[in-house]
C-alpha positions, -999 to +999 in steps of 0.1 A: -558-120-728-554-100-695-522-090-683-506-108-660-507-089-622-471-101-615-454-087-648-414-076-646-409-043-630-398-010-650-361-014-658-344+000-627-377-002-604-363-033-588-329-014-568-353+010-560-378-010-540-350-028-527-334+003-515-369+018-497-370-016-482-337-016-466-345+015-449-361-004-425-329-018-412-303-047-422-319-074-441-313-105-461-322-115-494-353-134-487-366-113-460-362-083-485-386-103-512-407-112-483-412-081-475-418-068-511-447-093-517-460-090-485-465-052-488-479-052-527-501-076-520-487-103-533-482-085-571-447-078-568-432-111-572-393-109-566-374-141-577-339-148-569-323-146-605-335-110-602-332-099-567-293-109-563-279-094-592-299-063-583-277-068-547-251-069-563-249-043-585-263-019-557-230-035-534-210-022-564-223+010-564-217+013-530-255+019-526-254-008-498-231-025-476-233-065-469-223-085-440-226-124-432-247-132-399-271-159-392-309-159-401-339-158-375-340-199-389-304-205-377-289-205-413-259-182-430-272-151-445-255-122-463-278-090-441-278-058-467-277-024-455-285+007-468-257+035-470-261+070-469-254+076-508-281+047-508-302+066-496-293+100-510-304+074-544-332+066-530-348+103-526-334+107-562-351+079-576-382+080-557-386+122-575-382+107-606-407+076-602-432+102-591-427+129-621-426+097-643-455+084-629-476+119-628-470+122-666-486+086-676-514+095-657-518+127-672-517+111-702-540+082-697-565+110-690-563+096-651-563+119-618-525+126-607-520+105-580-512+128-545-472+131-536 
């Protein structure tokens, strides 16, 4: 049976993408899982049990900020934004998705994909 294109993400993945996403500037939740499918094709698949706890746990971590403000469809939304430890993260994270990411492909006999 093949795999399924829109599997779970690698355990910490999610705050990452989430993270590189917001560097584009203060968005809400659905506009940041918009934007997530939109840019992978469709393949990364973000539901809301996921996405919010991820918020959430990058709020604590005071990887983001959060602030209420109204929706381009005229409803309540909480608008995320990226802090500067967020994205001090972010570079951090992003070295060690590419290091991990170099060594499976050296090991599934694959071309290292350019940094």
């Amino acid at each position: 049976m093949p795999a399924d294109p829109k599997s779970d993400l690698l355990p910490g993945t999610l705050e990452m993408l989430v993270l590189r996403t917001l560097t584009l500037g203060p968005l809400h939740g659905y506009a940041i899982a918009q934007h997530l499918a939109q840019v992978s094709d469709g393949v990364l698949v973000v539901e809301q049990g996921s996405l919010y706890p991820a918020l959430e746990r990058l709020l604590g971590s005071g990887l983001v900020t959060a602030k209420w403000g109204t929706s381009p469809t005229g409803r309540r939304a909480r608008f995320y934004t990226i802090t500067a430890s967020g994205r001090k993260k972010l570079g951090q994270e992003i070295a060690s998705f590419d290091a991990t990411i170099t060594a499976i492909a050296k090991v599934l006999g694959r071309e290292v994909p350019a940094s």
